[in-house]
N, CA, C and O atoms as a GROMACS GRO file, in nm:
protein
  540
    1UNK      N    1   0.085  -0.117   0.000
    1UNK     CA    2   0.000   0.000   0.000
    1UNK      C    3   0.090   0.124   0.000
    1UNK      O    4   0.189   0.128   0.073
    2UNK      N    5   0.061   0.214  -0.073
    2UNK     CA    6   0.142   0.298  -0.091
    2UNK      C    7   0.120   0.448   0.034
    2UNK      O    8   0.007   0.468   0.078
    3UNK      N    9   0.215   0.520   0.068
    3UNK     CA   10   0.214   0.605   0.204
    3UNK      C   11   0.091   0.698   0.145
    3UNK      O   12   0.019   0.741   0.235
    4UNK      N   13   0.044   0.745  -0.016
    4UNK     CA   14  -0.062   0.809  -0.021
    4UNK      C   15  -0.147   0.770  -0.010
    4UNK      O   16  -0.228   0.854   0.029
    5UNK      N   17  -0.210   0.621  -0.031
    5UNK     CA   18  -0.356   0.537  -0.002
    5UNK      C   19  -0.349   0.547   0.176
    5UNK      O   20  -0.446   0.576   0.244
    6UNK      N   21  -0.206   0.514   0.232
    6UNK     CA   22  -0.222   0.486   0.365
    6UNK      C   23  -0.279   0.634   0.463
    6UNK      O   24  -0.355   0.631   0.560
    7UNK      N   25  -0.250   0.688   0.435
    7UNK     CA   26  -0.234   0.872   0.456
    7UNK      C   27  -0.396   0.885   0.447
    7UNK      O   28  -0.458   0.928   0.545
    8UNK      N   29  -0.466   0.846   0.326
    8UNK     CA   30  -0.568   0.897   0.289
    8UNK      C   31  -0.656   0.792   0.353
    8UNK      O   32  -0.767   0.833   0.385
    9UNK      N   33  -0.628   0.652   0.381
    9UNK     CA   34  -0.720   0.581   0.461
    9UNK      C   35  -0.679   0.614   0.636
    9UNK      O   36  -0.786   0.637   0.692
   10UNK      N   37  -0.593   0.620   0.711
   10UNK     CA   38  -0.600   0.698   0.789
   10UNK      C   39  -0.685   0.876   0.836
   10UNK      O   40  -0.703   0.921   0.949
   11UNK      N   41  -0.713   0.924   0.732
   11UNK     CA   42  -0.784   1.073   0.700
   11UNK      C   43  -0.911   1.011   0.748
   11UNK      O   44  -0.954   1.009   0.863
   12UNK      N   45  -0.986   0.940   0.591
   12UNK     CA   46  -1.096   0.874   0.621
   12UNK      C   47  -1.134   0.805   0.781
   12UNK      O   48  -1.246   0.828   0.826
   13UNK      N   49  -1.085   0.764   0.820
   13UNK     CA   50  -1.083   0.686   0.970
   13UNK      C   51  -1.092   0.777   1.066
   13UNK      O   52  -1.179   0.756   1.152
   14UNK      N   53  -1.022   0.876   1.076
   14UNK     CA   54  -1.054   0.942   1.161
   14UNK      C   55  -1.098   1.087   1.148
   14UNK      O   56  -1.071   1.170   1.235
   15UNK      N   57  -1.166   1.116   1.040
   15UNK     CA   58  -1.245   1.192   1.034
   15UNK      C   59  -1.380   1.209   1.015
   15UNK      O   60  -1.426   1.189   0.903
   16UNK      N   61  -1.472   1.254   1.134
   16UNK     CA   62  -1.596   1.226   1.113
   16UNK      C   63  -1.672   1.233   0.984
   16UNK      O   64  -1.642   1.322   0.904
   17UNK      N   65  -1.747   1.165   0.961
   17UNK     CA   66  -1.873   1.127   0.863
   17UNK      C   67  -1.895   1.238   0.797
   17UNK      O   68  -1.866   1.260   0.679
   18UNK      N   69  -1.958   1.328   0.891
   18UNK     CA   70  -1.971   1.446   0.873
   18UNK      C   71  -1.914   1.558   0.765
   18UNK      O   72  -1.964   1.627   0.676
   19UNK      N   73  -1.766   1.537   0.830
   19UNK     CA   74  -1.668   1.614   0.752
   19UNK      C   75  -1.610   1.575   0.592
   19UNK      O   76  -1.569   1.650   0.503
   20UNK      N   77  -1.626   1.436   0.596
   20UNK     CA   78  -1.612   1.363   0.491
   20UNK      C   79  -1.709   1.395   0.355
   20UNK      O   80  -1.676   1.422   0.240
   21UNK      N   81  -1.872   1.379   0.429
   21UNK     CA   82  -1.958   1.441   0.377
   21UNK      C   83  -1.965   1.568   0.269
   21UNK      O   84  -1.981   1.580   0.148
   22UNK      N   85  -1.941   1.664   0.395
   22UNK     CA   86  -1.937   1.789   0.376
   22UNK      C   87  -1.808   1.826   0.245
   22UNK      O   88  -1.839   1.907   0.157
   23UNK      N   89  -1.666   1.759   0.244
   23UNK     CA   90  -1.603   1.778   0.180
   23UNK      C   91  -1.675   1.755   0.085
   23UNK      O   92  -1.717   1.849   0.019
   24UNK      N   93  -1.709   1.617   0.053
   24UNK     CA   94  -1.780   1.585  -0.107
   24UNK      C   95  -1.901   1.692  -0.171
   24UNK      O   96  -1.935   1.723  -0.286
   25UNK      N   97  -1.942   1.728  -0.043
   25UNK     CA   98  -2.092   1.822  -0.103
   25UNK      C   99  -1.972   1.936  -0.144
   25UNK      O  100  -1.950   1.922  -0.264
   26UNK      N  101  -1.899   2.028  -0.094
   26UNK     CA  102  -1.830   2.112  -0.116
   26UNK      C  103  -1.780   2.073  -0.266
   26UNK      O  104  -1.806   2.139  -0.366
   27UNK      N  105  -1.705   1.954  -0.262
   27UNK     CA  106  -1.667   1.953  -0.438
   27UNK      C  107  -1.744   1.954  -0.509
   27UNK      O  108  -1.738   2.047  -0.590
   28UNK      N  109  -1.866   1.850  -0.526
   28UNK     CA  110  -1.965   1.880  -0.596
   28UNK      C  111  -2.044   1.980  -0.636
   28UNK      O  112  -2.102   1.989  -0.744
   29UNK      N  113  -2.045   2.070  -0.527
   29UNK     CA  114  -2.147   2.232  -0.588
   29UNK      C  115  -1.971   2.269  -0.658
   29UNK      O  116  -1.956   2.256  -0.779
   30UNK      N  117  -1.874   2.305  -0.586
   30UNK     CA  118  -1.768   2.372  -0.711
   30UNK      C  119  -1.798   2.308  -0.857
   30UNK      O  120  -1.794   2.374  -0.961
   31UNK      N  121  -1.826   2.173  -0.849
   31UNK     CA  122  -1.801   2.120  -0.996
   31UNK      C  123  -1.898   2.178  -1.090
   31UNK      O  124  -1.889   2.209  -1.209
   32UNK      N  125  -2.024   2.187  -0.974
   32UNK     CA  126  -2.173   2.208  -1.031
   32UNK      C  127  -2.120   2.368  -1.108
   32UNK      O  128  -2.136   2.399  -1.227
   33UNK      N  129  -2.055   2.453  -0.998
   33UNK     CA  130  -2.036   2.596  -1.096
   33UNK      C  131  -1.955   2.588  -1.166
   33UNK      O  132  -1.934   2.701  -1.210
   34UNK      N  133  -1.871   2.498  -1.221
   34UNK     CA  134  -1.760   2.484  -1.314
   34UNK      C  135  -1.811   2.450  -1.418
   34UNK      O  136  -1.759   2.504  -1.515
   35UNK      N  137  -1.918   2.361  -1.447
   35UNK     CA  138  -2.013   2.289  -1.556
   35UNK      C  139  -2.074   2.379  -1.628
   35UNK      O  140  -2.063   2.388  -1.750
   36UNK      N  141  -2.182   2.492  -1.517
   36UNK     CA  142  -2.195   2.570  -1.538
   36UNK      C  143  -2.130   2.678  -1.628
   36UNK      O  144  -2.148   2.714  -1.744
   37UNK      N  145  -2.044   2.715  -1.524
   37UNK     CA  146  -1.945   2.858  -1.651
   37UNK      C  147  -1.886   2.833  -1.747
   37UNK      O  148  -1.855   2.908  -1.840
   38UNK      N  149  -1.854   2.666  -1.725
   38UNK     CA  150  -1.799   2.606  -1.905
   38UNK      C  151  -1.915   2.647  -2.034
   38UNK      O  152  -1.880   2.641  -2.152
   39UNK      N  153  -2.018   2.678  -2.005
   39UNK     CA  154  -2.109   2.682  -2.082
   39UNK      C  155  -2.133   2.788  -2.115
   39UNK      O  156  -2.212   2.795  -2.210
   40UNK      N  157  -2.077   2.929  -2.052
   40UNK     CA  158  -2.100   3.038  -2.091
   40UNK      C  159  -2.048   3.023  -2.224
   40UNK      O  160  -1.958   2.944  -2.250
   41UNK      N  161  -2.109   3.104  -2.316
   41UNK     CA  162  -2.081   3.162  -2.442
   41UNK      C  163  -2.109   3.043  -2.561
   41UNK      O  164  -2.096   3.062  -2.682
   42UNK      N  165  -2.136   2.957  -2.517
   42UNK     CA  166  -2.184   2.797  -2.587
   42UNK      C  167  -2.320   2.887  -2.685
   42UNK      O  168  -2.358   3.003  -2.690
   43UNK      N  169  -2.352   2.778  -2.741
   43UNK     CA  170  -2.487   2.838  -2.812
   43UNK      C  171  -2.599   2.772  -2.750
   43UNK      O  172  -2.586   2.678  -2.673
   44UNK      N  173  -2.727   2.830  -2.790
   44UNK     CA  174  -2.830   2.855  -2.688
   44UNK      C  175  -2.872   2.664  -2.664
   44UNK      O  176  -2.870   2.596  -2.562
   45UNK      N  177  -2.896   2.641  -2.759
   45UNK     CA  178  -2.890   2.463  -2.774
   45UNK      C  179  -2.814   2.364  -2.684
   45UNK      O  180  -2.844   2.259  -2.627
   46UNK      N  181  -2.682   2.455  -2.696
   46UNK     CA  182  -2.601   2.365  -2.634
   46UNK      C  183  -2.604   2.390  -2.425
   46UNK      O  184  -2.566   2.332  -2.323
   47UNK      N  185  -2.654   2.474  -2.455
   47UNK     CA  186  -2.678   2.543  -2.283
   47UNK      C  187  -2.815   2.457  -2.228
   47UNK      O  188  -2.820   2.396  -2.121
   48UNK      N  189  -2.911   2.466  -2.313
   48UNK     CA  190  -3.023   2.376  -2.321
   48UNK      C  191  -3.024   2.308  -2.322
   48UNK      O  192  -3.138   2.278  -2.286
   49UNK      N  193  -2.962   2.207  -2.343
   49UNK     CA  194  -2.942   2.052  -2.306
   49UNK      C  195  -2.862   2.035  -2.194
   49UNK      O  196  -2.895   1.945  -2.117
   50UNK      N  197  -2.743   2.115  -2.160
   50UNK     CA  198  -2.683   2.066  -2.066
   50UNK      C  199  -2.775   2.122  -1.877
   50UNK      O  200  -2.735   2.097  -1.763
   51UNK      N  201  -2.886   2.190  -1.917
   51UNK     CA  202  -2.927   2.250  -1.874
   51UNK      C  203  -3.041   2.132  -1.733
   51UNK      O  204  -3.031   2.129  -1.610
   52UNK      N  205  -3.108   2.078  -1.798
   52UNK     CA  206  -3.150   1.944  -1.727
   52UNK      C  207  -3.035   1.829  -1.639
   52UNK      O  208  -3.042   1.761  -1.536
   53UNK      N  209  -2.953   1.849  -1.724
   53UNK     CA  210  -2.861   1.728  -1.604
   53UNK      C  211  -2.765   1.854  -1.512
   53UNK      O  212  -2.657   1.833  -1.457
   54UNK      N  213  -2.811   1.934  -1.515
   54UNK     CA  214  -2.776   2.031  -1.424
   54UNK      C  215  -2.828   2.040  -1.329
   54UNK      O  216  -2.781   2.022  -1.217
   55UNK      N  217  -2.940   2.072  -1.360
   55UNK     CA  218  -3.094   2.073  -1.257
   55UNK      C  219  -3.093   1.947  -1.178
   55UNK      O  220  -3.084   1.956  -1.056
   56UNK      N  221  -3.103   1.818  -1.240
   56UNK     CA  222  -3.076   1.728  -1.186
   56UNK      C  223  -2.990   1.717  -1.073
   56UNK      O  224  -3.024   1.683  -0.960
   57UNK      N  225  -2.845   1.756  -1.124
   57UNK     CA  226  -2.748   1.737  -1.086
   57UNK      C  227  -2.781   1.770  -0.932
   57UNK      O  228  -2.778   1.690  -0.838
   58UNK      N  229  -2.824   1.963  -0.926
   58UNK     CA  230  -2.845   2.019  -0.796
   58UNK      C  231  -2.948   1.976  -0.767
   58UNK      O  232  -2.987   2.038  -0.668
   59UNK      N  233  -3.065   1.851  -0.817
   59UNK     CA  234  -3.153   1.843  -0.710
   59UNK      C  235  -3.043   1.698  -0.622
   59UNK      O  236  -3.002   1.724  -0.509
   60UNK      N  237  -3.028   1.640  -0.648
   60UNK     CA  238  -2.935   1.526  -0.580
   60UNK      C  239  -2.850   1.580  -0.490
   60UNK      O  240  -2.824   1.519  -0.387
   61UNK      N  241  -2.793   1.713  -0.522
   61UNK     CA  242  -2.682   1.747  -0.391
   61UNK      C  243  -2.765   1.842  -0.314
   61UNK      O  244  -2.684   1.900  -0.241
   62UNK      N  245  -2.886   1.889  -0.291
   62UNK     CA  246  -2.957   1.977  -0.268
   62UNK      C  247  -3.015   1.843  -0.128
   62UNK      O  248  -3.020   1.864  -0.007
   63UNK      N  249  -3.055   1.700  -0.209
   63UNK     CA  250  -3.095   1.667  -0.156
   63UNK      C  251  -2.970   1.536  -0.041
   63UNK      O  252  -3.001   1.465   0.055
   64UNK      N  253  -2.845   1.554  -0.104
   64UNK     CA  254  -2.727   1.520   0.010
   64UNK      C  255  -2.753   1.602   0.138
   64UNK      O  256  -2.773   1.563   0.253
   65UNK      N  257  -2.747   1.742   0.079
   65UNK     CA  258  -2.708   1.872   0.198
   65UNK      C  259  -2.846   1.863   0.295
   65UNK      O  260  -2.850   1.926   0.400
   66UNK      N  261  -2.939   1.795   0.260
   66UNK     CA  262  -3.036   1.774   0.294
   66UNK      C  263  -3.045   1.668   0.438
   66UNK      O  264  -3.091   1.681   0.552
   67UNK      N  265  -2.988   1.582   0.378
   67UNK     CA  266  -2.921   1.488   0.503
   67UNK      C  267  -2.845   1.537   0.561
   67UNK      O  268  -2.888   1.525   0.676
   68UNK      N  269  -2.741   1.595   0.567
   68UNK     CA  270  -2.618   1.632   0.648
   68UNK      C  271  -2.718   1.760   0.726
   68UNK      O  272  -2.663   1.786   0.832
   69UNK      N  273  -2.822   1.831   0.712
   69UNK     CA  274  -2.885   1.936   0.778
   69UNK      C  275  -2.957   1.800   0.903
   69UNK      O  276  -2.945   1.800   1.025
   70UNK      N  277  -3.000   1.740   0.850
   70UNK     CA  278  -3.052   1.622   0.970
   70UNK      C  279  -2.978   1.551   1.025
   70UNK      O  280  -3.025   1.452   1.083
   71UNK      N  281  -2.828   1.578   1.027
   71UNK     CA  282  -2.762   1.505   1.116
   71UNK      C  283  -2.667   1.598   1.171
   71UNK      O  284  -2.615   1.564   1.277
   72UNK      N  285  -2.632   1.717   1.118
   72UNK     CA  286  -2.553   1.834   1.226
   72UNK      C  287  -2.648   1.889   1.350
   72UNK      O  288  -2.769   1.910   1.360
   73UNK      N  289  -2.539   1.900   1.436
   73UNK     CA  290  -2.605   1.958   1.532
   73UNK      C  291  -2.634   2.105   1.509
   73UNK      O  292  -2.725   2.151   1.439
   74UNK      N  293  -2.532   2.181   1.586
   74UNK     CA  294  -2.565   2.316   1.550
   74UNK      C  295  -2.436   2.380   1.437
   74UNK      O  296  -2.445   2.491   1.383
   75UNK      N  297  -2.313   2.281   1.417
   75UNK     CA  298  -2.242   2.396   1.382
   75UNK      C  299  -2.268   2.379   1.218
   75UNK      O  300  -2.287   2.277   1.152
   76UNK      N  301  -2.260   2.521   1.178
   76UNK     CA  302  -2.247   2.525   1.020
   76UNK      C  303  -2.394   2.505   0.957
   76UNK      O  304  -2.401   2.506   0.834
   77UNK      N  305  -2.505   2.487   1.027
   77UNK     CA  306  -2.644   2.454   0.986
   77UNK      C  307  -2.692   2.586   0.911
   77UNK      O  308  -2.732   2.563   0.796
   78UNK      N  309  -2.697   2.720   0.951
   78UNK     CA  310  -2.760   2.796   0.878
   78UNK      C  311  -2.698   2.820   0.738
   78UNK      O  312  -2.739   2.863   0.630
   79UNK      N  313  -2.543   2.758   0.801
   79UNK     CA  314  -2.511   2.800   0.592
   79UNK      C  315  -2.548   2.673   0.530
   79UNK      O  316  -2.561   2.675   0.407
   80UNK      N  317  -2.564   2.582   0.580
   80UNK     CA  318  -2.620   2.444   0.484
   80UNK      C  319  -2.726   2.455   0.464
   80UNK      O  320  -2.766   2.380   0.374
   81UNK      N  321  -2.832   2.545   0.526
   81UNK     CA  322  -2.960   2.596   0.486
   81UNK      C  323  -2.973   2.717   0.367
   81UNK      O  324  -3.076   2.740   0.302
   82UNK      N  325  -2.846   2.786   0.354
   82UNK     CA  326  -2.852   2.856   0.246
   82UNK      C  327  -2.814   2.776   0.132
   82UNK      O  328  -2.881   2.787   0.029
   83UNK      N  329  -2.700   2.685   0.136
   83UNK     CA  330  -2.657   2.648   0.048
   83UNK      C  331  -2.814   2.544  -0.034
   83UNK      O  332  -2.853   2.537  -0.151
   84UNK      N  333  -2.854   2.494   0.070
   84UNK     CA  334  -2.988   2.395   0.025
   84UNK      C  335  -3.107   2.474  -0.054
   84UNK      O  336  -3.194   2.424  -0.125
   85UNK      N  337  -3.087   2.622  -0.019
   85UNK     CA  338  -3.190   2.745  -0.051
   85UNK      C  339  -3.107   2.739  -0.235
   85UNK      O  340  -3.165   2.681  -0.327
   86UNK      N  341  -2.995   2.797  -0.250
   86UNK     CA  342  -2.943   2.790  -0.331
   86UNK      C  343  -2.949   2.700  -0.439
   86UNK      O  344  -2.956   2.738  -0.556
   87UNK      N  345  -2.948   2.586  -0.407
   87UNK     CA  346  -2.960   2.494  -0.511
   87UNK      C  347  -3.063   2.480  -0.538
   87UNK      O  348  -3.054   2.438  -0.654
   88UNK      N  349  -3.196   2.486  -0.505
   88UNK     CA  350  -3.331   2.473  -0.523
   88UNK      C  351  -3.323   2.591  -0.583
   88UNK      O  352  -3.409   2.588  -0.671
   89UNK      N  353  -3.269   2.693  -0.586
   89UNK     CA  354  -3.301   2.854  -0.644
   89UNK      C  355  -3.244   2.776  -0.779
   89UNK      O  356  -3.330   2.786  -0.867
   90UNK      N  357  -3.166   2.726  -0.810
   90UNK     CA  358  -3.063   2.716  -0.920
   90UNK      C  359  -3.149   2.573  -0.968
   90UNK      O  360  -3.252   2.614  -1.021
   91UNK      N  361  -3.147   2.476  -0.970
   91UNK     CA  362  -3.325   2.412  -1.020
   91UNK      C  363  -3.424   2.463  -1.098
   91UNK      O  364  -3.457   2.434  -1.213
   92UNK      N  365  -3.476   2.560  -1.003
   92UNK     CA  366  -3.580   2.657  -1.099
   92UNK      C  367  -3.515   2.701  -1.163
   92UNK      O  368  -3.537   2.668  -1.279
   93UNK      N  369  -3.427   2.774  -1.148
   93UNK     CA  370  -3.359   2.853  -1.279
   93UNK      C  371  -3.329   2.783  -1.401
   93UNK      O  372  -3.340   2.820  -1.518
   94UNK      N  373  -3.291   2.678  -1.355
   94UNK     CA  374  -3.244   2.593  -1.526
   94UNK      C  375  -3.421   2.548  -1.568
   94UNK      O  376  -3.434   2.558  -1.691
   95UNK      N  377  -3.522   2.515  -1.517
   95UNK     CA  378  -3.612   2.476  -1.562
   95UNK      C  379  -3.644   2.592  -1.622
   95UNK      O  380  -3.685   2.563  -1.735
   96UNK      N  381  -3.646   2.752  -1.601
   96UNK     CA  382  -3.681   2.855  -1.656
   96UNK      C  383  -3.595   2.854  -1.851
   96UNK      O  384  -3.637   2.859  -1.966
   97UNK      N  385  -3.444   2.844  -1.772
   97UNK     CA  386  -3.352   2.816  -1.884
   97UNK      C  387  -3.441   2.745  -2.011
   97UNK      O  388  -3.481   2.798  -2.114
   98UNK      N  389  -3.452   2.657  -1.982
   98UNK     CA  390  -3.509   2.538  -2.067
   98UNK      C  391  -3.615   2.542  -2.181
   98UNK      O  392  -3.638   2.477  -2.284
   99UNK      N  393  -3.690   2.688  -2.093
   99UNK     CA  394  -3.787   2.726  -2.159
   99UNK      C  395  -3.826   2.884  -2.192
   99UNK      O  396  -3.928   2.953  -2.200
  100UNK      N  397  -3.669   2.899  -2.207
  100UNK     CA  398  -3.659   3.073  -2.241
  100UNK      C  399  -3.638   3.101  -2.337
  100UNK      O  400  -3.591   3.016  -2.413
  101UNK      N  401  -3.662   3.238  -2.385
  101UNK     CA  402  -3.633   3.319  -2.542
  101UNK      C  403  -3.483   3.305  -2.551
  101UNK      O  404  -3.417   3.310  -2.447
  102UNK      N  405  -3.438   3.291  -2.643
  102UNK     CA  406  -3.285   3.285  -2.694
  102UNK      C  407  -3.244   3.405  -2.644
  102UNK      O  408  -3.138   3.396  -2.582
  103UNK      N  409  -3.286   3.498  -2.648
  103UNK     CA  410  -3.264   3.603  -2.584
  103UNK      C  411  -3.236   3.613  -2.438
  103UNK      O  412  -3.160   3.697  -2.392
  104UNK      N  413  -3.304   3.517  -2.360
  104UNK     CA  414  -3.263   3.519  -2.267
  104UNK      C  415  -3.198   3.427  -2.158
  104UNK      O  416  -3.191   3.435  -2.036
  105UNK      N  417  -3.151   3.330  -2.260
  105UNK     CA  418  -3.075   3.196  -2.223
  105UNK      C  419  -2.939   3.243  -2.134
  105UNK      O  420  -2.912   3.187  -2.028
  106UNK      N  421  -2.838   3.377  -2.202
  106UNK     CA  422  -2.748   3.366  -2.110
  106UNK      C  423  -2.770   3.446  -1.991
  106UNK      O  424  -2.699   3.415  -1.896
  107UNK      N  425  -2.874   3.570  -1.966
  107UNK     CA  426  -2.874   3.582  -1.847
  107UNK      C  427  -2.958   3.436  -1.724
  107UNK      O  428  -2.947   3.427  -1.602
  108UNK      N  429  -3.027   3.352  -1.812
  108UNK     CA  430  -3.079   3.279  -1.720
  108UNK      C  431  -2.986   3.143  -1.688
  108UNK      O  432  -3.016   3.057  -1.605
  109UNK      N  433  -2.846   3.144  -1.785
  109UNK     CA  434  -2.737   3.086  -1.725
  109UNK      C  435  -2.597   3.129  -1.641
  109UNK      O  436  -2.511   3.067  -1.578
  110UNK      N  437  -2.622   3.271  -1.675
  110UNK     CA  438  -2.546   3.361  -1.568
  110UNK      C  439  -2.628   3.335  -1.422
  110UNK      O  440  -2.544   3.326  -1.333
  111UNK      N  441  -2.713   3.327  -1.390
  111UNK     CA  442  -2.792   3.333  -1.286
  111UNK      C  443  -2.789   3.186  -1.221
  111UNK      O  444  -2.769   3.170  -1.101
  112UNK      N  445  -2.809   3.088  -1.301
  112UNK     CA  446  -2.766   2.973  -1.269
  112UNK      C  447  -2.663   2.943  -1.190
  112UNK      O  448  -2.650   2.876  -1.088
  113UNK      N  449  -2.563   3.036  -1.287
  113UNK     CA  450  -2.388   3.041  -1.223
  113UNK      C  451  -2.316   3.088  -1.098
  113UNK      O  452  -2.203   3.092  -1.049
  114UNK      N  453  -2.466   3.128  -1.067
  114UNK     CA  454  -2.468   3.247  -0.972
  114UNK      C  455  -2.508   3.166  -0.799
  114UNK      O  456  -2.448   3.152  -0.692
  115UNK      N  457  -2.613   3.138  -0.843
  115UNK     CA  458  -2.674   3.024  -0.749
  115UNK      C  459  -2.581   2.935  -0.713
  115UNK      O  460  -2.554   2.924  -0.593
  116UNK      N  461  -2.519   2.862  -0.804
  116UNK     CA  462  -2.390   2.727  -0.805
  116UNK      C  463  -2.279   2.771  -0.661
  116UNK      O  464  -2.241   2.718  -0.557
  117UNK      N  465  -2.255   2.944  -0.759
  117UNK     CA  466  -2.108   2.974  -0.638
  117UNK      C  467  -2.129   3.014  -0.553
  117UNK      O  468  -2.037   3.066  -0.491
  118UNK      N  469  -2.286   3.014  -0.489
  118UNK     CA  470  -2.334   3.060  -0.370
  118UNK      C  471  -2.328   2.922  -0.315
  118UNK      O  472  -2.223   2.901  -0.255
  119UNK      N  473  -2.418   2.814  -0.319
  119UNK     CA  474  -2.423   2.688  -0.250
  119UNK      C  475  -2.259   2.660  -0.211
  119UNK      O  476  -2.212   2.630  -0.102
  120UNK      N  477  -2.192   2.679  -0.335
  120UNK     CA  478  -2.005   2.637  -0.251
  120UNK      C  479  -1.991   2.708  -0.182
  120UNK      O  480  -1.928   2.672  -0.083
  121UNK      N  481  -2.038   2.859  -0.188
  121UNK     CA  482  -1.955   2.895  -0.088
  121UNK      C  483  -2.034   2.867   0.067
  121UNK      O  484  -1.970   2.825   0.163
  122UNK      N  485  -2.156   2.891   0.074
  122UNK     CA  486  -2.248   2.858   0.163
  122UNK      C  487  -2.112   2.672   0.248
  122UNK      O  488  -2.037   2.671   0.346
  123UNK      N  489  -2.144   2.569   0.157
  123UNK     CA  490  -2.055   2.506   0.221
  123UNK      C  491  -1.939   2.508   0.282
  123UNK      O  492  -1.915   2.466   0.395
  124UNK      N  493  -1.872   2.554   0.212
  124UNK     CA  494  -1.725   2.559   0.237
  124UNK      C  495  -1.729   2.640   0.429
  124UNK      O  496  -1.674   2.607   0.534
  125UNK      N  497  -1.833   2.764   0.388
  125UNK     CA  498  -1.852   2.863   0.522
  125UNK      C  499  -1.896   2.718   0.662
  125UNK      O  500  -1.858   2.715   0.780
  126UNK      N  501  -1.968   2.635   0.600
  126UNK     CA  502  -2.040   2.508   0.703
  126UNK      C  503  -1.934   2.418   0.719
  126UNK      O  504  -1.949   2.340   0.813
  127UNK      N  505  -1.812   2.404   0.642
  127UNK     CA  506  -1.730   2.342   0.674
  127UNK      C  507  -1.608   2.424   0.746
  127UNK      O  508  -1.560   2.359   0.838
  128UNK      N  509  -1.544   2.553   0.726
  128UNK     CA  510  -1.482   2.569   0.837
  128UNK      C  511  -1.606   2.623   0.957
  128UNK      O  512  -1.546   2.633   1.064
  129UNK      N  513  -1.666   2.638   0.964
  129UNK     CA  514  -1.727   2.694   1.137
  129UNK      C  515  -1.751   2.518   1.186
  129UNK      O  516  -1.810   2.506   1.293
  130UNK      N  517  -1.714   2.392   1.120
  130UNK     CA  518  -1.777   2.258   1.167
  130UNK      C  519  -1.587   2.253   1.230
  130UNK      O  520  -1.561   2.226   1.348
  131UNK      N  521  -1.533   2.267   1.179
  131UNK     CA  522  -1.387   2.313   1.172
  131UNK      C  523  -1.307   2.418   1.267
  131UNK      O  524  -1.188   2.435   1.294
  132UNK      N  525  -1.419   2.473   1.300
  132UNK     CA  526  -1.357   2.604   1.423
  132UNK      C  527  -1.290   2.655   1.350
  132UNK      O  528  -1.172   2.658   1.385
  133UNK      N  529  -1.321   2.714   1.225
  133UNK     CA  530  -1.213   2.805   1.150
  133UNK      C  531  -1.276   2.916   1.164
  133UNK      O  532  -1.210   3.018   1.183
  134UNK      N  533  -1.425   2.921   1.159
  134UNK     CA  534  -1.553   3.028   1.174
  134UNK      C  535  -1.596   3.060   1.311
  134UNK      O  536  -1.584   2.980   1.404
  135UNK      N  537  -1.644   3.170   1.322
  135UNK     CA  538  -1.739   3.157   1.435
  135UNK      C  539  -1.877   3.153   1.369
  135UNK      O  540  -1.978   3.143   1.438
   0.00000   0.00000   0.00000
């Protein structure tokens, strides 16, 4: 086994559930706004299709952050409540996307984009105050 698998299964082991969690939800909304802004300037078609497995995407981590709100106690809960606000904001928005004037596809994927880097950051804020990095 090599000292980086060992390193990283030691991490895992002794780091709560929680935190483990929380890391993954944290990557996942970044990825979610990365998917996102890859798409700026795409054509309206191509925003439109990617636009549903988007939605998707944030209802599944909308509905992770969802669990981790039912199993934190107090720390970091109100930003996992924004971040959960967020992704449901960003949901509707792509369903709007989906069914907008060409005209108004990139502000309703700017807005999308918008929502995305709020939920990360919303996490990231729930992961250091779980962290004592926050008050």
């Amino acid at each position: 086994m090599s000292k980086m698998q060992e390193a990283l299964d030691r991490f895992r082991r002794d780091t709560p559930t929680t935190d483990v969690e929380l890391e993954r939800a944290r990557r996942d909304s970044q990825s979610l706004a990365k998917r996102i802004q890859d798409t700026a300037g795409q054509d309206h078609a191509k925003i439109r299709a990617q636009a549903s497995s988007v939605g998707e995407q944030a209802r599944r981590l909308a509905q992770a952050i969802q669990s981790l709100l039912d199993d934190q106690a107090t720390e970091g809960v109100n930003h996992l409540k924004g971040a959960y606000a967020a992704l449901q904001a960003l949901d509707k928005e792509n369903q709007r996307l989906t069914n907008a004037e060409d005209s108004d596809v990139q502000a309703h994927n700017k807005a999308s984009f918008a929502h995305a880097r709020e939920a990360a950051h919303k996490v990231s804020e729930a992961l250091a105050e779980k962290r004592g990095l926050r008050n």
